[in-house]
C-alpha positions as a printed NumPy array, in Angstrom:
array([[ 78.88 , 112.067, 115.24 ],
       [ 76.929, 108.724, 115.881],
       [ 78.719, 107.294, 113.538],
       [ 82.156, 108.227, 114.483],
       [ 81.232, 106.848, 117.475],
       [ 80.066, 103.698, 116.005],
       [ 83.586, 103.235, 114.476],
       [ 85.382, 104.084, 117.891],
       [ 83.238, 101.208, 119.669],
       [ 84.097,  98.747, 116.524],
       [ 87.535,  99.293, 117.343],
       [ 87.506,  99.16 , 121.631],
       [ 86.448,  95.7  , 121.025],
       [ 89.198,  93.126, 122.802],
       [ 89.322,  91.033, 120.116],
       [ 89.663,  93.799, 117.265],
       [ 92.306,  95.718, 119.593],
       [ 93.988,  92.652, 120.186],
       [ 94.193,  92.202, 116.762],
       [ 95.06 ,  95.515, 115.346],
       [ 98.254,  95.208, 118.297],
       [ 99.264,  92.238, 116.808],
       [ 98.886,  93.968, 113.272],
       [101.16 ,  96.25 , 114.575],
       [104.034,  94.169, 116.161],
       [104.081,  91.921, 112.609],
       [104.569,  95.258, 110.741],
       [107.494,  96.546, 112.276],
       [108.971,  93.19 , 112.389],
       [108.575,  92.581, 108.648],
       [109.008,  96.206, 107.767],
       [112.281,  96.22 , 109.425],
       [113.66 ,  92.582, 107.14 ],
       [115.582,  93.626, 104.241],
       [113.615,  92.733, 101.092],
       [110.298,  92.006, 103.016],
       [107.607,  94.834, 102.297],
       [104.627,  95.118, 104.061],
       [102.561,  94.794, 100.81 ],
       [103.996,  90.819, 101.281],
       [103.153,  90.756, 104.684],
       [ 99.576,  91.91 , 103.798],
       [ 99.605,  89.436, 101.356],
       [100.4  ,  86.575, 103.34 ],
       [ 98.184,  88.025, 106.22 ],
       [ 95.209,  87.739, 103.899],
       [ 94.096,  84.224, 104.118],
       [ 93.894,  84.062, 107.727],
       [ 91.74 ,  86.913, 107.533],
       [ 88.619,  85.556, 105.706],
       [ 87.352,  83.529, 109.183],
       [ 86.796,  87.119, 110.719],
       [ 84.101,  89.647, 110.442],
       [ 84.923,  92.313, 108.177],
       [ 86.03 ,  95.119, 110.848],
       [ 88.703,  93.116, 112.618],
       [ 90.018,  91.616, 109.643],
       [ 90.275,  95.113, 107.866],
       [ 91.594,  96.628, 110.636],
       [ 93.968,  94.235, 111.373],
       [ 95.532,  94.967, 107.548],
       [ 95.497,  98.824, 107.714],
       [ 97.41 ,  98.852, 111.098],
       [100.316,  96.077, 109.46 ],
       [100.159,  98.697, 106.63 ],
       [101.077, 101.872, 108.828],
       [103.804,  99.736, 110.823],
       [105.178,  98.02 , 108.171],
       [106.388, 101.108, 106.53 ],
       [107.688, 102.099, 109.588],
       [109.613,  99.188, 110.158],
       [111.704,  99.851, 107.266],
       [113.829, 102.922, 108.869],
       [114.87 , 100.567, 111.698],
       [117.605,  98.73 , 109.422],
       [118.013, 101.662, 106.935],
       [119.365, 103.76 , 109.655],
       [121.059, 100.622, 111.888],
       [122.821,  98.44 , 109.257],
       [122.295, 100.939, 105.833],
       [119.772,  98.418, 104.651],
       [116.146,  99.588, 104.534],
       [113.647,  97.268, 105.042],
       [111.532,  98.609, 102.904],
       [111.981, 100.653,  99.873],
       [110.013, 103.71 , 101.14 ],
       [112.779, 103.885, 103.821],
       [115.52 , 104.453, 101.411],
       [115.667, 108.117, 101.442],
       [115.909, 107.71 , 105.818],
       [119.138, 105.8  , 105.225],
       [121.002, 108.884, 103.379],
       [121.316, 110.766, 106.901],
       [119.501, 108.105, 109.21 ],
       [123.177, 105.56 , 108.957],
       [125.567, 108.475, 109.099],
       [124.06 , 109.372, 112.398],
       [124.018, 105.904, 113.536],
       [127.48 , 105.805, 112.748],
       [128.365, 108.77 , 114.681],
       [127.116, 107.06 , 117.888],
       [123.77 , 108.517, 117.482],
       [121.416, 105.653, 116.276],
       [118.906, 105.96 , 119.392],
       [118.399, 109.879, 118.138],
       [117.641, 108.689, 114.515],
       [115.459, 105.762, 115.448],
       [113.443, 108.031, 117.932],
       [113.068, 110.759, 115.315],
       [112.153, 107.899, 112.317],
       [109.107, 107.   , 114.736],
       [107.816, 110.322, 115.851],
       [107.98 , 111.508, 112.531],
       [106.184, 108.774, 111.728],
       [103.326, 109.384, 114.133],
       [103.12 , 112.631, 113.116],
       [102.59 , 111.739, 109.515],
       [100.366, 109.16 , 110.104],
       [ 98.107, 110.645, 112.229],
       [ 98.092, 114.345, 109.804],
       [ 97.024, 111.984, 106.992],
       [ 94.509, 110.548, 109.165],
       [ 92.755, 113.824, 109.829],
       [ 92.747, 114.593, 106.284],
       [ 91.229, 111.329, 105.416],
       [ 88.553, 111.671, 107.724],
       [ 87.631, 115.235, 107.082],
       [ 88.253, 115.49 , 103.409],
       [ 88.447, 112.067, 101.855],
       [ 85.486, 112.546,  99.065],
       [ 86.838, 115.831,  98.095],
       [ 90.279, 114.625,  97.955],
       [ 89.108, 111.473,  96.225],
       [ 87.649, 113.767,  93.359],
       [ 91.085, 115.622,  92.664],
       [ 92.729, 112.386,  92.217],
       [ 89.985, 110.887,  90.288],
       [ 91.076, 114.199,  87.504],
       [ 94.534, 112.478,  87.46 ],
       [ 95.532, 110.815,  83.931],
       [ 98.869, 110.068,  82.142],
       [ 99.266, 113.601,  81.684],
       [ 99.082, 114.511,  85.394],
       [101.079, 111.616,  86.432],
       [104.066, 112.567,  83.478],
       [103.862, 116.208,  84.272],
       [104.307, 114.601,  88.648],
       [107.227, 112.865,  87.655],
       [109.321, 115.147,  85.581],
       [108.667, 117.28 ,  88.672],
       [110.494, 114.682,  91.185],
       [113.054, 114.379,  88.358],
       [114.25 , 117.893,  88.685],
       [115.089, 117.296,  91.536],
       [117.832, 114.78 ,  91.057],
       [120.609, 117.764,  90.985],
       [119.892, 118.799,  94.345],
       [118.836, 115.551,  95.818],
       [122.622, 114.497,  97.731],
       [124.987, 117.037,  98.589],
       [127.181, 115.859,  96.12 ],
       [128.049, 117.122,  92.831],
       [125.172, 118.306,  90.909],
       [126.021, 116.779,  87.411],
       [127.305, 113.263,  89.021],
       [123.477, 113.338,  90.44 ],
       [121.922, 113.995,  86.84 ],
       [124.804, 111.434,  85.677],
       [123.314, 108.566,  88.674],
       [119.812, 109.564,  87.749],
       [119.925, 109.109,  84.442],
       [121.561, 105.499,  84.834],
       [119.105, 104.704,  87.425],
       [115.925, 105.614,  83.866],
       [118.158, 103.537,  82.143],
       [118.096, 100.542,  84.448],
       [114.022, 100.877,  84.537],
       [113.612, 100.593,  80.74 ],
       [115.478,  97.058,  80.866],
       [112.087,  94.519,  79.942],
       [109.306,  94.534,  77.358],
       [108.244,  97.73 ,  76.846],
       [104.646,  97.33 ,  77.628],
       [103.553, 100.08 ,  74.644],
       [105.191,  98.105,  71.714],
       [106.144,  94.598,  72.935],
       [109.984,  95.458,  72.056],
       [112.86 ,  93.718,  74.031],
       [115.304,  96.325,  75.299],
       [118.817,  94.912,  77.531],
       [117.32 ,  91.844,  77.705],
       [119.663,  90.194,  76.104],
       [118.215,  87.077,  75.602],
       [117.926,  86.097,  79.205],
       [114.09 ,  85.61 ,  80.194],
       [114.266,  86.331,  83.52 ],
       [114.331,  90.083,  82.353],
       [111.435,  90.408,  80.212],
       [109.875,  92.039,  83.156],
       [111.984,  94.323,  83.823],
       [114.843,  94.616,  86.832],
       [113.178,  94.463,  90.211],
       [113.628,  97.388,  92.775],
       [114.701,  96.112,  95.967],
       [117.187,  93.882,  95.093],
       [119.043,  96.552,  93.385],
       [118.004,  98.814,  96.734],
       [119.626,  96.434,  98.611],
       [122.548,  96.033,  96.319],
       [123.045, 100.191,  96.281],
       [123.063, 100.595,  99.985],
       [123.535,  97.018, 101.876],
       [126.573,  95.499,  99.771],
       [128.648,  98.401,  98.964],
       [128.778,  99.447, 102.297],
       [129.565,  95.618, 103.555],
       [132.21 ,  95.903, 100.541],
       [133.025,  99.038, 102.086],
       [133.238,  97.744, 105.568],
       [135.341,  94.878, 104.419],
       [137.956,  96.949, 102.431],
       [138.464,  98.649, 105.957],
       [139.115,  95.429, 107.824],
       [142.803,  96.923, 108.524],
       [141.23 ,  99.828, 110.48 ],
       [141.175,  99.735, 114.144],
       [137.787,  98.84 , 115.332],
       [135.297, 101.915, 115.739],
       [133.805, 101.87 , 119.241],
       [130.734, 103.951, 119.478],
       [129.54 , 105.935, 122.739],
       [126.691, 104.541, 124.323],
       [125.556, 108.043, 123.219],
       [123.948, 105.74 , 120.588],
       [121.139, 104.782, 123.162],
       [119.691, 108.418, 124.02 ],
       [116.397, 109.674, 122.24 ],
       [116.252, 112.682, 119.991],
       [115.864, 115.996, 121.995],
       [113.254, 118.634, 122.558],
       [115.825, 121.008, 120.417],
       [115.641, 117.993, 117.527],
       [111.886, 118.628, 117.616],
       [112.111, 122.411, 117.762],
       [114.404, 122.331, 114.686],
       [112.505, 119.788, 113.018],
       [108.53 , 120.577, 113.547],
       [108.61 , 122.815, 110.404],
       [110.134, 119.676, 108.43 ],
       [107.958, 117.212, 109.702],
       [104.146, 119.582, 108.903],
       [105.655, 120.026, 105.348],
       [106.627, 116.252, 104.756],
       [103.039, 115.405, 106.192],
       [101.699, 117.348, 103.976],
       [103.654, 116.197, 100.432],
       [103.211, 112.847, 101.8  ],
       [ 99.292, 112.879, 101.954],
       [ 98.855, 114.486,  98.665],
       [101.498, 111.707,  96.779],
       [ 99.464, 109.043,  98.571],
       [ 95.896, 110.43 ,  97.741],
       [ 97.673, 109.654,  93.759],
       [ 96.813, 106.408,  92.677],
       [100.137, 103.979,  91.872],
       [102.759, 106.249,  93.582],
       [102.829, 105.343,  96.76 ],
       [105.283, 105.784, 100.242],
       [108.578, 105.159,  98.168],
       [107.868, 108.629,  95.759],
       [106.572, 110.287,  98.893],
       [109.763, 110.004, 100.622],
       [111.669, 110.812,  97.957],
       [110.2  , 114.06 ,  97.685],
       [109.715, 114.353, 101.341],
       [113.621, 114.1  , 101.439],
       [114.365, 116.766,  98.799],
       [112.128, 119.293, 100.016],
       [113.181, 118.985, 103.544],
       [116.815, 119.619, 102.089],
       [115.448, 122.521,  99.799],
       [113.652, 124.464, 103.28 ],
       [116.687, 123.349, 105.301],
       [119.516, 125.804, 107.151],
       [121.539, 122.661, 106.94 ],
       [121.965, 121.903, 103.341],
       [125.604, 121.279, 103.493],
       [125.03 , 118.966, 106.682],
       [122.811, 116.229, 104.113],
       [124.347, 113.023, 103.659],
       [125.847, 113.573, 106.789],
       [123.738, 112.559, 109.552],
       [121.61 , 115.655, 109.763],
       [118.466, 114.829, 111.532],
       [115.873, 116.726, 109.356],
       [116.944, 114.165, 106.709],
       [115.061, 111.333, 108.546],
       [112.58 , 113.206, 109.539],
       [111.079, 114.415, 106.402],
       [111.404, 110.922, 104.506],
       [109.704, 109.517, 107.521],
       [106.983, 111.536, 107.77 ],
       [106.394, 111.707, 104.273],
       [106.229, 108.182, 103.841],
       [103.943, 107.41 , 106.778],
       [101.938, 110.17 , 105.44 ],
       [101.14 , 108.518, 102.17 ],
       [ 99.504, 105.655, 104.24 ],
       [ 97.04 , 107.226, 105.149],
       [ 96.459, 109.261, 101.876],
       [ 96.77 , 105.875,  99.479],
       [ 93.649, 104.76 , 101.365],
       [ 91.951, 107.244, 100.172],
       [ 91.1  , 106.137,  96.46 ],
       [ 91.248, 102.876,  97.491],
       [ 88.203, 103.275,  99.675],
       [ 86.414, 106.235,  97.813],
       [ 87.   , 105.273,  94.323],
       [ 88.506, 101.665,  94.737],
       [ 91.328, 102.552,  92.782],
       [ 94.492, 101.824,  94.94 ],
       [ 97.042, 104.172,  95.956],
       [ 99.622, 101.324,  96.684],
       [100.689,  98.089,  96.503],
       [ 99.722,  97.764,  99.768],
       [ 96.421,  99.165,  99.662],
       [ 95.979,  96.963,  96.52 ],
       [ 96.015,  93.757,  98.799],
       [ 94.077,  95.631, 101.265],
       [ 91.612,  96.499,  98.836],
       [ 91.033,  92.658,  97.56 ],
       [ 90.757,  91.674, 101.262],
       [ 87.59 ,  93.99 , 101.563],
       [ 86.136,  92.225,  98.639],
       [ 86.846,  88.952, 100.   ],
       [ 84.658,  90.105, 102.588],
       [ 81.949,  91.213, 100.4  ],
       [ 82.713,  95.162, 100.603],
       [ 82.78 ,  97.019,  97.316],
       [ 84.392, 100.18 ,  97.484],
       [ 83.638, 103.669,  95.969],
       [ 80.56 , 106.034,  96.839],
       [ 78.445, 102.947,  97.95 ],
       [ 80.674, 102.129, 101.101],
       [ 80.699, 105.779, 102.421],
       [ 76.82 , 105.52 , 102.171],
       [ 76.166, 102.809, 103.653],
       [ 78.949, 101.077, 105.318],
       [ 79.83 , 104.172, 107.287],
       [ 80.605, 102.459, 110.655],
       [ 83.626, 100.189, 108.859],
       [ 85.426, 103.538, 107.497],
       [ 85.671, 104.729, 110.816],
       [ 86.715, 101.901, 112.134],
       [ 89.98 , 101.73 , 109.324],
       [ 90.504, 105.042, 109.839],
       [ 90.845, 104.426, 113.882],
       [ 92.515, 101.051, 113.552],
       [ 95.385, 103.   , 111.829],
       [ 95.299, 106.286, 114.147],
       [ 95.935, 102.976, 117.103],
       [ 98.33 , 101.363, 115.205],
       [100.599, 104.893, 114.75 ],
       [100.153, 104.991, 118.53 ],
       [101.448, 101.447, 119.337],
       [104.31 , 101.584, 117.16 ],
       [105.279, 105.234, 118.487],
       [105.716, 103.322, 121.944],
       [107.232, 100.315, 120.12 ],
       [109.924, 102.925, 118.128],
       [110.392, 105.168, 121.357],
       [111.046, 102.283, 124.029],
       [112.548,  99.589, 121.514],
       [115.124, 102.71 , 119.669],
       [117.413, 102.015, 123.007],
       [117.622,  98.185, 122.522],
       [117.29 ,  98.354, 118.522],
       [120.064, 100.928, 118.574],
       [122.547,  98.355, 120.07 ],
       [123.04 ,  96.994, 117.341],
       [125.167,  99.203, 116.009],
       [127.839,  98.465, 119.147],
       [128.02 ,  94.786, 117.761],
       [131.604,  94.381, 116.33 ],
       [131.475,  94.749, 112.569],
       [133.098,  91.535, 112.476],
       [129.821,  89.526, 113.748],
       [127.266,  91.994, 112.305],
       [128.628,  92.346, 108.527],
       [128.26 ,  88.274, 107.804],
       [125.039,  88.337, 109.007],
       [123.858,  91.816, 106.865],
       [125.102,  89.601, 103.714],
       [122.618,  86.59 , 104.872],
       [119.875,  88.837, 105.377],
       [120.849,  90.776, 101.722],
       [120.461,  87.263, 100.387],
       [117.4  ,  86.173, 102.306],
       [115.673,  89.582, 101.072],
       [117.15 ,  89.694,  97.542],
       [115.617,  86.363,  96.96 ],
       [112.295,  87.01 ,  98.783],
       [111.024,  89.259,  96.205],
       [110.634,  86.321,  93.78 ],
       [111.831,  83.033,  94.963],
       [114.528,  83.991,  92.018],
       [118.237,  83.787,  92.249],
       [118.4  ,  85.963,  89.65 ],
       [117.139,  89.027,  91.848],
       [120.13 ,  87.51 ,  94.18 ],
       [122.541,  87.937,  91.315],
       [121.044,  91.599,  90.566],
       [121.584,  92.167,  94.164],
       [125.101,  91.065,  93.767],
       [125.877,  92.972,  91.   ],
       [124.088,  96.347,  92.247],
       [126.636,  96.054,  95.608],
       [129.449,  95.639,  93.205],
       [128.061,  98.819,  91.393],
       [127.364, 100.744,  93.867],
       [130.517,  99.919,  95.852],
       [132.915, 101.482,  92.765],
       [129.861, 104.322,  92.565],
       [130.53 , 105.405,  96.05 ],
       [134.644, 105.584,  95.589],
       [134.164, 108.12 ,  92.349],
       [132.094, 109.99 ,  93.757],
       [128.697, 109.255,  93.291],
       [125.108, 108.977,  95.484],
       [122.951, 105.959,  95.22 ],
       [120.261, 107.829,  96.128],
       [119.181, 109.762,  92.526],
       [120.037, 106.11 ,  91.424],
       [117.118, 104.834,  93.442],
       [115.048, 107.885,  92.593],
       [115.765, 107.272,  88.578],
       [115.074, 103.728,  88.9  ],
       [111.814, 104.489,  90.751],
       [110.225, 107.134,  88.908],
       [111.751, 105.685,  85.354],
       [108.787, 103.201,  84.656],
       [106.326, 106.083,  85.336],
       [107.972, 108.427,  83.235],
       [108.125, 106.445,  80.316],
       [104.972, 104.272,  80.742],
       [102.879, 107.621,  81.043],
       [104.49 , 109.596,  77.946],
       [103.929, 106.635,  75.735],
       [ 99.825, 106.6  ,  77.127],
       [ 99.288, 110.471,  76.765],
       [100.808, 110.624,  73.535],
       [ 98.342, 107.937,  72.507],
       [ 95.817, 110.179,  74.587],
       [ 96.907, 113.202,  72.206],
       [ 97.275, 111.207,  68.94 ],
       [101.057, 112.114,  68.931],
       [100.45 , 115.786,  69.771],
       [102.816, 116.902,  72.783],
       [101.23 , 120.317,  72.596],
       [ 98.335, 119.071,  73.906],
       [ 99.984, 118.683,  77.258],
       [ 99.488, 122.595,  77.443],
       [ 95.655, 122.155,  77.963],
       [ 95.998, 120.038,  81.035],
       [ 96.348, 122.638,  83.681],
       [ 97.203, 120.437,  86.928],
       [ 99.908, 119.335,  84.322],
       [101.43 , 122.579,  83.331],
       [101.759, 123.448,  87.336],
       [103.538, 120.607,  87.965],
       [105.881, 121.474,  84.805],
       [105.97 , 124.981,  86.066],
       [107.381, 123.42 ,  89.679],
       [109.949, 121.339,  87.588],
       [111.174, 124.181,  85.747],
       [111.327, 126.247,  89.225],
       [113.441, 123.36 ,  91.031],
       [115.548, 123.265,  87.826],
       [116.144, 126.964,  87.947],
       [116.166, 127.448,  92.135],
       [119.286, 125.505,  92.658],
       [122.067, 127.326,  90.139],
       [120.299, 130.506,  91.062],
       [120.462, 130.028,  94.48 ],
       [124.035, 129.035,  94.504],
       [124.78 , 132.037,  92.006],
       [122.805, 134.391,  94.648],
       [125.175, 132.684,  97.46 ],
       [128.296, 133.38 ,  95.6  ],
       [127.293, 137.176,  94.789],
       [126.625, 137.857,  98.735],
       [130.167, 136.207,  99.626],
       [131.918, 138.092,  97.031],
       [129.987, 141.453,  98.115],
       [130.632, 140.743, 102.083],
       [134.383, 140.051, 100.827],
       [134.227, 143.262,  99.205],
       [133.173, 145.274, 101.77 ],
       [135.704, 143.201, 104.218],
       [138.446, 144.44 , 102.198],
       [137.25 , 147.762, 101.913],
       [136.648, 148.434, 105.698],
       [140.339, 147.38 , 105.936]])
């Protein structure tokens, strides 16, 4: 208890508070840029950091960390742009609703979710992080292949679009991730010859391509429509029937999202993903996804701000990180002399406690930032499309090119809007697009290491028993979604049946 304590006065200093509310503010302003992540921010941050003691500076990090992947939902549900790739899977229903006059009820949602996340993951760190730490220490390239087929089965069900154009969008979206040197055998593949691609197509400027240019394409092929006025409906918060319908949503994306983050090198972006599917999967709603249904932003959001909290996990019990993010985080505590793994939790107790409060503050700052701010952020979508459209393209550049300084990531971006533009009109979801591209690297990268684990023996996967459950989930979401929509038809035909026959 002393030593909680210890942490909780580390943090009530002025100078760390006013630090970790600064942290904060940065987060949700970079989080919310298209193309900015707040692994740059992080980044950027770190410099400035090495003139403080260890506890502010560190604390100052973890809380951009938690905002920053907040921040992202703010433009994925406004403008369809996330700010951040974990926020991709809030812009499937987060934009609809915006669009439907009801951007203050997203945006409120987005950020309590958020909290709630946050803070779940929080808990679990604090109570369970060297136990948790151990279960994804037992993680290899079996595990992690055996984790991603999983979140590839559910690419069917993932939009509430046509099951085989999903596998169809999915697959393209693997096919994009094994452009580049294939890091196994040093063979170019869709390179074709132009160097900038040896490493492989980056993620957010096709992210921003998919969902930020088609729809300004979109927007601009309906410049002959009479302007859509929304109701300044758009400005009210989500309700206390939202969080009734929701709370079950929200526990279950915490949940998935601490676990996915407690896995080294997956991160918030797979934790939405999931976060989204299964809150589709548990949903009453199903039909009402992809349509501005408001458990679809708040299981993505809570998943993702879940995984915050989880990714710090390894990085601070095993100094393996569970993120990007928490890979800059991790180099700024050995800048400052720290070396994670066993040693800290012995005998640097007092800083631990102090991250792990720093980031229960931040989730509490930006709660009041997304709950008071959602009426003024959500004005933006009563701006004429006229004005706001130009400036989405500038800030689709600006981001596109931020990844790299490259205008080839520009040109991806370009030609992903193009894509995704002539996607949309056929019939088909960027979003198992995103997911393929996402999980595609992992896929491949970790069959090619455990077959060299197995010396070319698949069978072997069959030993590996955290593996086989997650291939026995896989083949269950294969399986639940033609079943269930076979046990659906039966019951209609049987209620026609008996509709007919009381007549």
């Amino acid at each position: 208890m002393e030593i909680v304590l210890g942490g909780l006065l580390e943090i009530l200093q002025p100078q760390t508070l006013l630090l970790i509310c600064v942290g904060t503010v940065v987060g949700v302003l970079v989080g919310a840029l298209p193309g900015l992540s707040s692994s740059m921010a992080v980044a950027l941050l770190l410099p400035f950091t090495i003139y403080l003691e260890p506890i502010p500076a560190i604390a100052m990090l973890a809380a951009l960390y938690c905002a920053g992947t907040f921040g992202g939902s703010i433009t994925a549900i406004l403008i369809n742009a996330p700010g951040a790739p974990p926020a991709a899977a809030t812009a499937f229903d987060g934009y609809p609703l915006a669009k439907n006059g009801q951007a203050g009820r997203a945006l409120g949602m987005a950020a309590a979710a958020s909290v709630v996340g946050g803070i779940f993951s929080l808990f679990v760190l604090i109570l369970a992080a060297p136990f948790l730490a151990t279960v994804a220490y037992r993680f290899g390239p079996p595990e992690y292949f055996a984790l991603t087929i999983f979140g590839l089965s559910m690419l069917a069900s993932i939009s509430g679009k046509s099951a085989v154009k999903n596998l169809i969008g999915g697959a393209f979206g693997v096919l994009l991730a094994t452009v580049g040197v294939d890091l196994t055998t040093g063979v170019e593949r869709f390179t074709f010859g132009v160097p900038e691609l040896y490493e492989g197509i980056s993620f957010i400027p096709v992210l921003i391509g998919l969902f930020a240019m088609a729809e300004l394409l979109d927007q601009a092929g309906q410049k002959d429509r009479p302007l859509e006025r929304f109701s300044m409906s758009a400005l009210k918060l989500p309700t206390l029937d939202d969080f009734r319908r929701v709370w079950k949503t929200i526990l279950r994306s915490s949940g998935i999202g601490t676990f996915v983050g407690i896995l080294p090198a997956e991160g918030s972006t797979v934790a939405a993903m999931i976060g989204y599917n299964e809150a589709k999967r548990w949903s009453k709603n199903k039909d009402n996804f992809g349509k501005g249904e408001i458990e679809g932003v708040a299981g993505p959001e809570a998943a993702n701000n879940a995984a915050t909290g989880g990714a710090m996990v390894p990085t601070l019990a095993l100094g393996i990180p569970g993120s990007a993010t928490a890979a800059v985080i991790l180099g700024g505590l050995q800048i400052h002399g720290l070396r994670p793994g066993p040693y800290l939790f012995e005998n640097q107790p007092n800083l631990l406690y102090a991250i792990f409060f720093a980031m229960l503050l931040a989730n509490l700052v930006f709660l009041g930032l997304g709950l008071v701010g959602a009426r003024y952020f959500s004005r933006i979508s009563l701006i004429p499309r006229q004005f706001l459209w130009p400036a989405v393209f500038c800030l689709c550049v600006v981001g596109a090119y931020g990844v790299g300084q490259s205008l080839n990531d520009v040109y991806i971006m370009l030609i992903a809007g193009f894509v995704g533009y002539f996607l949309n009109r056929a019939g088909f979801s960027p979003a198992p697009i995103i997911m393929g591209l996402v999980l595609g690297h992992m896929v491949e990268n970790s069959l090619a290491q455990s077959m060299i684990l197995f010396d070319q023996d698949a069978w072997r996967f069959l030993t590996r028993p955290i593996a086989v459950f997650f291939f026995i989930l896989a083949a269950l979401s294969i399986v639940s979604t033609p079943l269930g929509t076979f046990i659906r038809t039966r019951r209609r035909e049987e209620a026609d049946r008996l509709a007919h026959g009381n007549e």
